[in-house]
N, C-alpha and C positions, 0 to 999 in steps of 0.2 A: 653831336658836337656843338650846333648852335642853334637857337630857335626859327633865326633865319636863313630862310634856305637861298638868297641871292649872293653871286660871287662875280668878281671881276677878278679872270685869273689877267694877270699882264706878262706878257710874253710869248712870243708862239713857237720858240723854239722847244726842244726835247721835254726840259722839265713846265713849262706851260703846257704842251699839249698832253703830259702824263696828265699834270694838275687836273686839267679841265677833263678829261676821258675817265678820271677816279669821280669824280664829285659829280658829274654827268647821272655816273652808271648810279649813284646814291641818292639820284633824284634832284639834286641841285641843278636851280637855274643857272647856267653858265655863262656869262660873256666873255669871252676868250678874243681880249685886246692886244691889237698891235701898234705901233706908229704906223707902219709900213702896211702895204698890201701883202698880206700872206698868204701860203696856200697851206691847207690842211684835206689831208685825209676825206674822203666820202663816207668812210665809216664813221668816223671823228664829227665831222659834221651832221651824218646823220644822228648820231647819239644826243647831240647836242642839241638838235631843233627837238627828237624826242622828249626833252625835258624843259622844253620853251626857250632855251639859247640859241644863242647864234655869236658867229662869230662879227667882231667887231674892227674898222680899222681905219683911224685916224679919226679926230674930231672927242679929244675923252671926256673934257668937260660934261660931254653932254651923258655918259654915265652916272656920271655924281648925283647918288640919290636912288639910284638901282638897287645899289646894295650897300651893305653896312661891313664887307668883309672885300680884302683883294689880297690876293696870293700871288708874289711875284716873282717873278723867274731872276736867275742871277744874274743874267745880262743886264738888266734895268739896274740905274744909281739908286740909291734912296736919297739922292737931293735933285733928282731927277722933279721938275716943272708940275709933272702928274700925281707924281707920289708926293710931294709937301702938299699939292690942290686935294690929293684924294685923304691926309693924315689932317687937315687942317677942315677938312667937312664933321672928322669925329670918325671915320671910315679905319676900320683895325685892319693894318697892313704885316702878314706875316708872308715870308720866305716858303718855299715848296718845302724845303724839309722840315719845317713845323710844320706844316701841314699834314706831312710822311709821318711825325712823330705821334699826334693827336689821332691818325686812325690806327698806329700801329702795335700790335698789345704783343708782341714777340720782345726778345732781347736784342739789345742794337748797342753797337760797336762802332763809333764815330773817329774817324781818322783825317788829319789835318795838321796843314803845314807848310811852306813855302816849297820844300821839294820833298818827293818819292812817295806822295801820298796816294798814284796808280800802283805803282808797284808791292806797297805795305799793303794796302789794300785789295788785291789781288792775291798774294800770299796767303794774309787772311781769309779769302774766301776758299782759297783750296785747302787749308787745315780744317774748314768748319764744315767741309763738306764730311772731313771722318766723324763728323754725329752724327746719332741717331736720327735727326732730328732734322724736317728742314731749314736750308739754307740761302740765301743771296747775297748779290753786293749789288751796289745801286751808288746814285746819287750823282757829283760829277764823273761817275765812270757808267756805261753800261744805260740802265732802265733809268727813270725819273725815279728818286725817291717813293714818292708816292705810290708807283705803280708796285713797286717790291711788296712798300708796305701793305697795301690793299690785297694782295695775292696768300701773301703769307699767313698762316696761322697763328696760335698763341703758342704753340709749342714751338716754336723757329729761332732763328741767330739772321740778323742782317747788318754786315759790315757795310758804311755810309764814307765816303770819299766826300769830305766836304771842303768848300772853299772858304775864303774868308767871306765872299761876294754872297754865297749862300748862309753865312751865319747871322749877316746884318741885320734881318730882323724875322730872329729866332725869340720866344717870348717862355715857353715852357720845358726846348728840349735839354733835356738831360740824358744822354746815352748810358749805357749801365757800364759801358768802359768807353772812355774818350783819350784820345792821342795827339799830342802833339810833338811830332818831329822836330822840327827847324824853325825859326825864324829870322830872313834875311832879306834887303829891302826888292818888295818887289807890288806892281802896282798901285805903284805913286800916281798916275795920272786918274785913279779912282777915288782913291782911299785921301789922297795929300799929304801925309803926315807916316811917318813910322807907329807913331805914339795911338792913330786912328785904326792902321792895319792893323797892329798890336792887340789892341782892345777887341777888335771883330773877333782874332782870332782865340781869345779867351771865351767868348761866349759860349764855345765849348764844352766847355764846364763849370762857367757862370752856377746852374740851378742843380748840379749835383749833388748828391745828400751822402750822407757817411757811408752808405751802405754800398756805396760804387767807385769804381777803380778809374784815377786819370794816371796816363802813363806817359810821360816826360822825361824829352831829351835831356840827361847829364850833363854830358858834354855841352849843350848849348848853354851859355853861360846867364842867357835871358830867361829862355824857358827855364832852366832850371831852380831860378828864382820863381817863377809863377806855383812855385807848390805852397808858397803862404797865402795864397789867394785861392787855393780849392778845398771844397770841403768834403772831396772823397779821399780814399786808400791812395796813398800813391808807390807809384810803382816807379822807378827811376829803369835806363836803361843806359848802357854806356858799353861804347869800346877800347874804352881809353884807360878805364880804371873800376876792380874787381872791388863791385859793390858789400857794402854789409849787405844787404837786402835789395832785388829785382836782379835784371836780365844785364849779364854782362859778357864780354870774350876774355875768358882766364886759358892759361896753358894749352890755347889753339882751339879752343874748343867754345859755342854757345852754352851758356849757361844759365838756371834758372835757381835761385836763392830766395826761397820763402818761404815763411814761421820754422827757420833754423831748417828746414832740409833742403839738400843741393840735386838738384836734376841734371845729367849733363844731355842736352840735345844730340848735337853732332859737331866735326870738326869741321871747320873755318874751309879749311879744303873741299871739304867734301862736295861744295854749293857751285854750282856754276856761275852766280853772278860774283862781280868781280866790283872790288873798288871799296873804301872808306863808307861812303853812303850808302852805297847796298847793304854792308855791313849794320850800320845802324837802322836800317828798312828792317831788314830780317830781328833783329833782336826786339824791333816792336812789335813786329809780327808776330812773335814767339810768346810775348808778354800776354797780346790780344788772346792766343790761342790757351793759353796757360789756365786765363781763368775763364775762358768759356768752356773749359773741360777737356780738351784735347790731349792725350796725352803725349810726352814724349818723344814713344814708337812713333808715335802718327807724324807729329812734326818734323822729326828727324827724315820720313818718308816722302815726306812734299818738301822741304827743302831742298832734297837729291834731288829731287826730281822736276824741280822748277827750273825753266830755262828763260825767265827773263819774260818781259813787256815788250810788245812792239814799242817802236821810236821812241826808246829809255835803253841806251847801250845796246842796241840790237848790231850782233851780227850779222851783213848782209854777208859777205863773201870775199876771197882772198884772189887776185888778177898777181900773177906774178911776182906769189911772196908778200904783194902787200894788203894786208888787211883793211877792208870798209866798214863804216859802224855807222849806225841811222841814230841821232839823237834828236830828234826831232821836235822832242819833246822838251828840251831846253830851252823854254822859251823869258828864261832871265838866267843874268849872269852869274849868279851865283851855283845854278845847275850848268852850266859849261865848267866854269871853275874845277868841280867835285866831278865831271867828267873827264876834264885832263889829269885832274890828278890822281882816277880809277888807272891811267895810264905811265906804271912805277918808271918805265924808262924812259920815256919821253917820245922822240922823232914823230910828232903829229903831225901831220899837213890838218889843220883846224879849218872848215868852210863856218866862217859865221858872220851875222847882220839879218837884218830883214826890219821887219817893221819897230821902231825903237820906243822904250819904254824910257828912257832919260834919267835914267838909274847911272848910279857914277861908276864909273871903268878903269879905276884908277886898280883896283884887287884883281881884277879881270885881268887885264894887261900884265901884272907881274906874274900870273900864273903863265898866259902865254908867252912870254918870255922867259921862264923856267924851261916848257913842257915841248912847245910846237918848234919846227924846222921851217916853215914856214906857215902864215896867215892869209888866205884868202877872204876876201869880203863880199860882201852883196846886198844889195837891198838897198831899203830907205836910211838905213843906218851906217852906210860903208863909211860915210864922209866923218861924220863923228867917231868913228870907232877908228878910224887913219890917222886921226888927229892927235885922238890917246896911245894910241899903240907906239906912235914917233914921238910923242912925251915919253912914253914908258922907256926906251932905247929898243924896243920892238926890230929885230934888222928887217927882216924876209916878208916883205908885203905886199901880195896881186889886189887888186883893186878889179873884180869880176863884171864884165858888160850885163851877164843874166845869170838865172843858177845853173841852166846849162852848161853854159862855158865859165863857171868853177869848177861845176864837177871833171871838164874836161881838162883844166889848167892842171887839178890836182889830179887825175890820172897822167896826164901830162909827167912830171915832177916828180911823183912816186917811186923809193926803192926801198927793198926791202933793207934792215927789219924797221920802216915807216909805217906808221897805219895814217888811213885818210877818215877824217871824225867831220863828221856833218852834227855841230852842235850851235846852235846860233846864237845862244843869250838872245835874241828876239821874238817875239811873236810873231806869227807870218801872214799877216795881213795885207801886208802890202803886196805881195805875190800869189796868197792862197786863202784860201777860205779857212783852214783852218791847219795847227801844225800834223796832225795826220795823213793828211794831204799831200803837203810837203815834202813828209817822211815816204810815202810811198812814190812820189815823182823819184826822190834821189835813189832808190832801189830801184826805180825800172830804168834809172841814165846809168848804174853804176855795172847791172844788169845784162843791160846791152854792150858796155864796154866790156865784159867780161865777154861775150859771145862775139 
């Protein structure tokens, strides 16, 4: 890959220490930087002093000049103090999944998007399981990029869960099918700009060539325009309206339409996940799976039989008629939004807030005022989002001391036929380490109320 063998991966979370544990085991010298004091692995570090690395932390200036290469984890900005200091020495700064892409000689399937790109992505990997052939998902779900691609063969399929945060400095990849769902604002306090998020999320399929398939939202009326700027196959997909050509829902049914022959999947019914967005999750999924050879029977087989993502509409459990649901995973409003409105009747008791991204609430609000019976709040965010919801004419509003006692307020409050939705539109940093976390705190409070 390069003549020189020194690297400065930067990050020590998941996809740094894939990074550095793949290019390790390759021989590569590793400096594996953080800001922070970190801990890694015995194993991890012994790999690492094996190949004359070590791990590194605080102080980076003083790398500059080690190496001529840094791979950097998505947590890190690229306007980030170290990264301009390390891009302005001449040092080539690419993202872990270039890196993933450069060792990986299998077919790879790139999915991305403001929401449901766990859940499409995960589909994905269970239709790719009916080949012959091995399989994985990676990337922000699961293993490091890297690590998939290092494992895998050249006969393989690896569907890639990427971020915008992980496309920013992407330099060669080009996935042989690339997806993009949705685009709606969300990590503004990164990106700054719509028009900046936007662009990350093109890179995508920036360097795609004729010979490969990007599949785009219909419906989204932005993406949908992004097919004059790619130069692969495209595959459109849509719920909304029975396409001349790709994946759409005609007379109940998924549907697949290309070079004039029509495949029907299975019926709209037949799936257990539920809601508008699911809907268009699966019909990417079907597109991914279409033309990596899957056929039909298969699909139609793992769509039955798919029950859903942890904290993404997960059902926890019903307490007297009324149903609880872990979204945990909604950590911008526009996935709260597409969660109440997975909900045709309405009566939500809505737990939301936590750590706030400054995204405007003004669509937010009218949905909650549509959908929910009442809004509880919580977090860093409760005071801003009270403020928009009594603009919106929002009536029914707790203002929660902890997540605790909302989850109790909203058992509290609950009748049937109400379900109580834990969807925050925030990130949860200000209470948890991460939204998984979160989602599994509200299942053991909702848990115990139930016993």
């Amino acid at each position: 890959m390069y003549c020189n063998k020194n690297v400065i991966v930067y990050g020590s979370g998941i996809s740094g220490q894939g990074a550095a544990r793949v290019l390790a085991k390759e021989g590569w010298r590793v400096f594996l930087y953080d800001d922070q004091l970190c801990e890694i692995s015995p194993e991890l570090e012994k790999t690492l002093f094996a190949a004359s690395g070590r791990v590194v932390c605080g102080n980076f200036p003083k790398l500059i000049g080690s190496a001529d290469l840094m791979v950097l984890s998505p947590g890190i900005p690229v306007d980030s103090d170290n990264v301009r200091l390390a891009e302005n020495s001449g040092m080539e700064v690419i993202s872990e999944i270039e890196l993933a892409y450069r060792i990986y000689k299998g077919s790879l399937i790139a999915i991305t998007g403001t929401n449901g790109k766990t859940t499409t992505t995960t589909i994905i990997g269970e239709m790719l399981k009916k080949l012959s052939v091995p399989s994985a998902i990676g990337g922000n779900i699961g293993l490091s990029l890297s690590e998939e691609a290092e494992r895998l063969p050249k006969d393989s399929w690896l569907a890639a869960e990427v971020s915008s945060f992980q496309l920013e400095r992407v330099r060669s990849f080009a996935p042989d099918i690339a997806v993009v769902l949705n685009l709606t604002p969300d990590h503004l306090e990164r990106h700054h700009t719509m028009d900046a998020y936007a662009a990350a999320k093109k890179l995508i399929f920036a360097q795609q060539t004729a010979e490969q398939v990007t599949v785009l939202n219909y419906d989204d009326s932005v993406v949908r325009q992004w097919a004059d700027e790619c130069k692969g196959q495209i595959c459109y997909f849509s719920r909304k309206t029975a396409l001349k050509k790709g994946v759409f829902i005609q007379d109940g049914n998924f549907v697949v339409k290309w070079k004039n022959k029509v495949n029907i999947i299975c019926g709209v019914g037949e799936v257990h996940l539920f809601g508008g967005h699911n809907e268009e999750n699966i019909l990417a999924a079907i597109a991914c799976g279409f033309f990596a050879g899957v056929t039909s029977g298969e699909m139609a087989e793992v769509l039955r039989d798919f029950q859903g993502v942890e904290h993404r509409l997960e059902y926890v459990t019903t307490i007297k008629g009324v149903r609880y649901y872990n979204d945990s995973k909604a950590t911008n409003t526009d996935s709260t939004i597409k969660a109440l409105q997975a909900f045709k009747n309405g009566h939500v008791i809505l737990l939301a807030g936590g750590h706030d991204k400054m995204t405007d609430l003004n669509t937010l609000m009218s949905a909650v005022k549509e959908k929910t019976d009442m809004l509880i709040l919580l977090g860093e965010a409760k005071e801003r989002f009270h403020k928009a919801a009594l603009e919106c004419g929002v009536k029914n509003i707790i203002l929660a001391d902890s997540f605790k006692d909302a989850v109790q307020k909203a058992y509290d409050i609950a009748k049937e036929p109400q379900v109580v939705l834990l969807s925050p539109g925030c990130s949860s940093y200000d209470m948890f380490k991460n939204y998984p976390e979160r989602g599994r705190y509200f299942k053991q409070l909702v848990m115990a109320l139930s016993s």
